[in-house]
N, C-alpha and C positions, 0 to 999 in steps of 0.2 A: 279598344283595338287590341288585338292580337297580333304575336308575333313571336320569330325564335330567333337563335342566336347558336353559333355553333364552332366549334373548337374539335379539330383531330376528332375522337369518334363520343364529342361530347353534343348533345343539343340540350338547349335552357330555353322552358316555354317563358312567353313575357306576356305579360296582360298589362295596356298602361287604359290611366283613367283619368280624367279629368285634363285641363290645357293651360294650368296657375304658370308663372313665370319662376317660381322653385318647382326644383327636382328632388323628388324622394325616393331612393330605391327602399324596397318592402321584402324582408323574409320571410318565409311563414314555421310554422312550426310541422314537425312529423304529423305525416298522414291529415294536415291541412292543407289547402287550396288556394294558389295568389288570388283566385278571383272571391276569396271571403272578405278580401281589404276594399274591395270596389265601393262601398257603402263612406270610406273614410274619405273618399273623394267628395260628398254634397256637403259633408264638414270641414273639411279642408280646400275650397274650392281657390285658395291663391297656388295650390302646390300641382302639378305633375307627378303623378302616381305612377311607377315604374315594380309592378310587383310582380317577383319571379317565382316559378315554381322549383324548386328544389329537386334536385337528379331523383328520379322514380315516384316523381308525382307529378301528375296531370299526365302532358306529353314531355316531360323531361327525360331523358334519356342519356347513358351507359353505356358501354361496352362490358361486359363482362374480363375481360383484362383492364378497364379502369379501375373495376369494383376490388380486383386484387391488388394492383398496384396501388389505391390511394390517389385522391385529389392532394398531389403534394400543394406544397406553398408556391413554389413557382407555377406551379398551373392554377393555382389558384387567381394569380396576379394575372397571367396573362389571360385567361377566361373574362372576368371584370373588367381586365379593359380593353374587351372586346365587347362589352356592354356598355362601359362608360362611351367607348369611339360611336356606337347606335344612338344612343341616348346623351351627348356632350352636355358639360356644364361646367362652370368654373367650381365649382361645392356642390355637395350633395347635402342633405340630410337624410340617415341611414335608420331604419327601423328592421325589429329582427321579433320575434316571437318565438319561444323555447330555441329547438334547432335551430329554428332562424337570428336568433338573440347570438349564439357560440358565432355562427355566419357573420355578424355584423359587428360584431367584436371585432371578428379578426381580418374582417373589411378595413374597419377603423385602424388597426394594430398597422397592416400594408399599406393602405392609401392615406396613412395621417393626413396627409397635406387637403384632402382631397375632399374633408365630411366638415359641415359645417355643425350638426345636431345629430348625439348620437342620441337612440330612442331605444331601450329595452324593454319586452314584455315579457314578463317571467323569465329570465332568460336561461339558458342551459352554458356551461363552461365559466357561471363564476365559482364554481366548489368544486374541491379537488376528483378525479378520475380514474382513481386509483383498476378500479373491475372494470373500467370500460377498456384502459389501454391494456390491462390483462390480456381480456376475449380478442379484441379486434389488432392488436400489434406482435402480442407474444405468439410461436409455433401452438404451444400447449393449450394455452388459454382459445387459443380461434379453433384446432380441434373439439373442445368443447362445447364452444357456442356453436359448430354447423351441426354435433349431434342433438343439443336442445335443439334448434332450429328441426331437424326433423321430428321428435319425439319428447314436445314438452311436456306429457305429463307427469313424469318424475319432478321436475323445477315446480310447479301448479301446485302440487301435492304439498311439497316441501312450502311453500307461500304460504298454505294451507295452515300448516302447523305450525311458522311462526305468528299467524294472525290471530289462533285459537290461544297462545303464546303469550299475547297481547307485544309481540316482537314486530310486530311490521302492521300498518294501518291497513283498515278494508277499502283506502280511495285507491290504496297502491296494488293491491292485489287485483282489485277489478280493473285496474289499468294494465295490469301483467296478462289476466285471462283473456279483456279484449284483445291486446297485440298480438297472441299464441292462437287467438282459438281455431284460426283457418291457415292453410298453406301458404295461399299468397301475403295472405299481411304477414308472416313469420319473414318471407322470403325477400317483401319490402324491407321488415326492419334490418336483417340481417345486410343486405344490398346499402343503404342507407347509410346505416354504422360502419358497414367497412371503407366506405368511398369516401366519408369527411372523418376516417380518425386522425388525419395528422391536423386536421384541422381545430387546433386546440389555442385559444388565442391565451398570451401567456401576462395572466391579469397584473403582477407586478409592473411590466413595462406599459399597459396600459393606463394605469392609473399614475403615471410619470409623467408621462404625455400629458392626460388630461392635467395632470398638475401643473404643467411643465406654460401649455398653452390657457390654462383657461378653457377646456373644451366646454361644450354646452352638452350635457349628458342629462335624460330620463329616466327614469327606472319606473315600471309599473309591474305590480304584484295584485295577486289577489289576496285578500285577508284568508282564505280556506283553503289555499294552495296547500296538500300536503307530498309535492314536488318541487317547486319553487318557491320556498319559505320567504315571506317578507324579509327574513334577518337574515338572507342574502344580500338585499340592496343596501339594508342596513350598516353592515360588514364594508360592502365597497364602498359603501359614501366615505368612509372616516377619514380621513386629512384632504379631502378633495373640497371643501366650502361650501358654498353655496350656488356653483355653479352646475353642481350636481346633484339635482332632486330622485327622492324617493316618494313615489304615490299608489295609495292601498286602496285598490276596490274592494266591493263588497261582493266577491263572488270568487271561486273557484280557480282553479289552471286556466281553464280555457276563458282568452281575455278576449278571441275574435268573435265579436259578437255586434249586430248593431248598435245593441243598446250600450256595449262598453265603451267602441269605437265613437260614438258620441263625444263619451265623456273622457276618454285619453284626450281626444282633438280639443276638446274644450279646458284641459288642464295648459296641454301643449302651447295654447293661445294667452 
């Protein structure tokens, strides 16, 4: 089933899947699709799949004065529960992939009260951001990125030469030349990053929490991820116990996959 949700001049596509008596809201990652998770529903068939697409994917949608001003924190809260009042539940369980990982972070960080199992897949915002808040909060820095944004082959070049360098890996550069090589995906990523930069969930206070309550936390990585390193989950598991697992596929970033989603659901269980 399909369906949206809408806030001031914000719309959030929803795809839900399966009819288990747990609720799981699902994020996805940049320039993925809620409808890649629909496969986690015949492995997960006690749960209710509630997976959203992220502003400027699928039919999500923006205002161009949102993309300037930022999804602050308080519209972040009142946007979710405007999804949570559609979708009601006493607990959720929250799942987030890359972008969507930073999103359910800081789902978790707001709605403590509210997630029963938080679930990471490679996630984006557990290492520091130093270049992102640069481009997308500082005057200087966001003039910069809108002229990459139109003319990245100076930045391309320069990739070039640190990877000839042996300064920067060839999984990350062919990840730089796909996002650049066309208008609109420049124009997505740039859209994208400016609408969630305050959306930074701030991992000391979250790993309190989880301390604090015993939260039930995941972490799934890929062993060949050279974006989302293992010895990120690594890192945040340390004084959290044993309620906080770390799990290594054998594959790459990109964890949305059938054959992976198999095997997250069947860890999860």
């Amino acid at each position: 089933m399909r369906t949206e949700i809408q806030l001031d001049d914000k719309v959030l596509e929803v795809f839900i899947y399966g009819n288990g008596s747990k609720k799981m809201l699902i994020f996805h990652g940049f320039d993925n699709e809620a409808t890649e998770f629909e496969p986690l529903s015949t492995f997960l068939p006690e749960y209710t799949l509630i997976s959203v697409n992220l502003f400027f994917h699928g039919n999500s949608t923006a205002s161009e004065k949102s993309v300037q001003l930022g999804l602050s924190h308080a519209g972040f809260i009142k946007l979710h529960q405007v999804l949570m009042d559609k979708f009601p539940a006493e607990k959720y369980d929250v799942m987030g992939f890359s972008l969507g990982g930073r999103i359910a972070l800081m789902f978790f960080q707001l709605f403590t009260d509210k997630v029963d199992r938080l679930i990471l897949l490679a996630p984006d915002g557990l290492k520091p951001t130093t270049m992102y808040r640069f481009i997308t909060r500082n005057k200087y820095g966001n003039k910069l990125f809108r002229r990459v944004m139109k003319n990245p082959d100076r930045l391309i070049a320069f990739g070039n030469g640190l990877m000839k360098l042996k300064l920067l890996d060839e999984k990350k550069i062919r990840f730089l030349k796909y996002n650049m090589e066309n208008e609109l995906r420049r124009q997505k990523v740039y859209d994208a990053w400016m609408i969630y930069r305050f959306i930074l969930p701030d991992i000391a206070a979250i790993k309190k929490i989880i301390k604090e309550r015993s939260s039930r936390v995941d972490l799934f990585f890929g062993k060949f991820d050279v974006l989302m390193r293992p010895s990120l989950g690594t890192k945040f598991k340390n004084g959290l116990g044993e309620n906080c697992k770390v799990h290594v596929l054998q594959t790459g970033h990109q964890l949305i996959s059938e054959k992976n989603l198999e095997v997250i659901a069947g860890l999860l269980k």
